[in-house]
C-alpha positions in Angstrom: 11.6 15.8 13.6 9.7 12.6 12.8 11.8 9.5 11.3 11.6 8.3 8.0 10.7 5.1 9.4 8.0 6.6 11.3 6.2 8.8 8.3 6.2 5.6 6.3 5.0 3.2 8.8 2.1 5.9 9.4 0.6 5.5 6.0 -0.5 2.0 6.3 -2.5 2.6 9.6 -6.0 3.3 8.4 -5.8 -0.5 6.9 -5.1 -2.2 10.5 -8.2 -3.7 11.5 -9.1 -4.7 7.4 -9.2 -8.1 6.5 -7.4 -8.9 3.3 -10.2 -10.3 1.1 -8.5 -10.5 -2.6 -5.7 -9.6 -4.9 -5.9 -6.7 -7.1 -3.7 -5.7 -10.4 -3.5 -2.3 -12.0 -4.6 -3.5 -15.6 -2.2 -3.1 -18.7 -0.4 0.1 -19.1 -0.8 2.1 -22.3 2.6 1.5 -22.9 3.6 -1.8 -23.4 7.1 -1.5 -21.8 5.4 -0.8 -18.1 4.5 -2.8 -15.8 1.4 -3.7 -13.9 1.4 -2.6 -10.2 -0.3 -5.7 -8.0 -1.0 -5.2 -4.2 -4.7 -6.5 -1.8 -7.6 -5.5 -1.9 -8.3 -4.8 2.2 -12.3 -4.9 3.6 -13.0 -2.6 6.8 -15.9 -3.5 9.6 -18.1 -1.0 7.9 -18.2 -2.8 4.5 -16.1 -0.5 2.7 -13.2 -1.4 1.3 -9.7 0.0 0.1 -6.7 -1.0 -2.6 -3.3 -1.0 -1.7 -1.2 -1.4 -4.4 2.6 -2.1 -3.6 5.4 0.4 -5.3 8.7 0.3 -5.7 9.5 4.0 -4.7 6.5 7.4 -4.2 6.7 8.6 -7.5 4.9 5.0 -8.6 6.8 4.3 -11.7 7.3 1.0 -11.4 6.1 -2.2 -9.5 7.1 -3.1 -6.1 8.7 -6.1 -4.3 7.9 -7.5 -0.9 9.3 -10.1 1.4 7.0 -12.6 3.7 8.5 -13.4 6.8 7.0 -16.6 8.9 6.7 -15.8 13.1 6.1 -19.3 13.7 
């Protein structure tokens, strides 16, 4: 049985080898009291590119956190 750690760390792998070229923001919600997802905007060899937007939980009902370690 695969770990939880293991199914989530997965998901990301199609976006190793990307380059991080901007920022992206969902936009406004219709309803005033949600808010706006924010997350990269990643660019591949091939020119295509991909949005990942950061969450808090998988449903995606609300906006994530994230924490930026330094490996000096």
């Amino acid at each position: 049985m695969e770990s939880q750690a293991t199914f989530y760390l997965d998901q990301p792998k199609p976006l190793v080898g990307g380059k991080i070229i901007g920022l992206a923001r969902s936009g406004p919600n219709a309803d005033p009291h949600q808010d706006e997802f924010f997350g990269f905007v990643i660019k591949f060899p091939n020119g295509k590119t991909k949005t990942l937007l950061l969450l808090s939980d998988d449903e995606g009902n609300a906006p994530g956190s994230f924490e930026i370690i330094n490996e000096d």
